[in-house]
N, C-alpha and C positions, 0 to 999 in steps of 0.2 A: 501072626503074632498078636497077644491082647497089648489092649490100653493099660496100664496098670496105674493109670493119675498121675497125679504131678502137684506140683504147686506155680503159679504165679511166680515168676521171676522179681521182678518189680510192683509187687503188687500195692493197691490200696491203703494207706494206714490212718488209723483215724488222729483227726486232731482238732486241737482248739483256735478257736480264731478270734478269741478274746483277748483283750489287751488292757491294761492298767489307763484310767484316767486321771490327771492330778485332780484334786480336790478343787482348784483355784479353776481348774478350767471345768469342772461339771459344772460351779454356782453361774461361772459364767455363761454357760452351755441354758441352764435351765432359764436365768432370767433374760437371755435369747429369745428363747423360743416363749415365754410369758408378754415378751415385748412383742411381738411376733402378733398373736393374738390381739394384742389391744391395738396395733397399730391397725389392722383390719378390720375390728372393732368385732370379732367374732368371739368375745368374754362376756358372760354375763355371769354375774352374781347374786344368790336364790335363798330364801328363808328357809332350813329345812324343819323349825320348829312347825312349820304348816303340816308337813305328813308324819300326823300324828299313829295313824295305822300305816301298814304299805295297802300303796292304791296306785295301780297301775294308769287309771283311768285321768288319774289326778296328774302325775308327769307326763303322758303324753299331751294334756291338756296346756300343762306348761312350755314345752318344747313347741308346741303347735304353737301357742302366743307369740312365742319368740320370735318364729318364721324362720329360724336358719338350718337352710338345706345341707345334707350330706353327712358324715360321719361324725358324733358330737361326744365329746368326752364329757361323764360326770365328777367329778374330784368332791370327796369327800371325805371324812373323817371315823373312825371305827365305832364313835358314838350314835352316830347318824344313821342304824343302821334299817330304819323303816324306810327311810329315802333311798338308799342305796336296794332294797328288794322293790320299790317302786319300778325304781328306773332300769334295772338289770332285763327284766322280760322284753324291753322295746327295741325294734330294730336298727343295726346301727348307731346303737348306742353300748359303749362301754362305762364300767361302773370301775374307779381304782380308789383306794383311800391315796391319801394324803404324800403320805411317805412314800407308796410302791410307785410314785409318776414320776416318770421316765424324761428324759428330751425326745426319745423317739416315739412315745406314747404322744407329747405333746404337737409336733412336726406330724404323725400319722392322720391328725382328726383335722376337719375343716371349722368346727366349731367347740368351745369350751363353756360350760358350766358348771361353777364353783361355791361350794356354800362358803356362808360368811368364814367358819371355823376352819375349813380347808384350805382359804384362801391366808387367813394367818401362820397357818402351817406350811403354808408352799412358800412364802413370802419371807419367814425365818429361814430355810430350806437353802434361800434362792439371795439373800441379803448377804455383802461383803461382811469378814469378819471385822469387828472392833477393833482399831486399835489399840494398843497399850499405851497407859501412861507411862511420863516417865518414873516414877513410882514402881509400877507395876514394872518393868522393866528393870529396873534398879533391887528389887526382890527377888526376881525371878534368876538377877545375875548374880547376887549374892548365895542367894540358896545352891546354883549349880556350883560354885567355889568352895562350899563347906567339906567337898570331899576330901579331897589333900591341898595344902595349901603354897602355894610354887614356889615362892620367897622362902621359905625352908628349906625347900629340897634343893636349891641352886645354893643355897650358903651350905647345904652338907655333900656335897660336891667337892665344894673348892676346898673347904677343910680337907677332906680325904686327898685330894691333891696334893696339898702342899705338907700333910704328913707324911707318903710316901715320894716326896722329893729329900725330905730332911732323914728318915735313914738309911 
């Protein structure tokens, strides 16, 4: 008798292992792992107006000053973008702008260096929201009320009531 195949009874299925983060807990989550860094003291922050062309020779020279061993994150900004081909060709060094930095980017590296511009963009990023005045509060609650107004619709109620009890 031949094999004529088959399938997998239970077989494989793909899936995602992604999950939703609240808002309140990534800001939390990021200025963790920012605190993280500065409490080991392994943050420094770097003039990028210096690399004027990309010059590889010039951020290694930087990174060598520094002395910090082992995996080193650059964070920088889309404008920035001679510094970021600087620093992209050196070993164990990763380049991310601003915005694309992760907590797990930030927890994977032993060391971080952030230009001035990055660092006000991580920082708005990573900063509790504002609160509201009472004012602004007091707007925001009036404007959602404008839709239908509830003291109306409770007094056209009771009318309707009390017109079909009287015939």
């Amino acid at each position: 008798m031949r094999d004529r195949g088959g399938g997998v009874t239970f077989g494989p299925h793909p899936r995602s292992y992604t999950f939703k983060v609240n808002r309140k807990e990534q800001r939390a989550a990021l200025r963790s792992g920012l605190s993280l860094h500065a409490e080991r003291g392994s943050i420094a922050i770097f003039d990028s107006s210096a690399f004027s062309a990309p010059k590889t020779r010039q951020a290694f020279d930087l990174l060598d000053d520094w002395g910090q061993n082992g995996p080193t994150l650059v964070v920088l900004t889309p404008e920035e973008s001679d510094a970021a081909l600087s620093f992209r060709n050196l070993e164990r060094v990763a380049v991310l702008s601003a915005t694309d930095v992760g907590v797990a980017d930030l927890l994977r590296v032993a060391s971080l260096l952030v230009s001035h511009a990055a660092l006000d963009e991580l920082s708005a990023r990573a900063a509790k929201p504002v609160a509201r005045s009472a004012e602004q509060q007091q707007a925001v609650s009036s404007a959602a009320g404008r839709g239908r107004p509830q003291a109306d619709q409770s007094n056209d109620s009771a009318e309707q009531d009390a017109s079909r009890e009287a015939s």
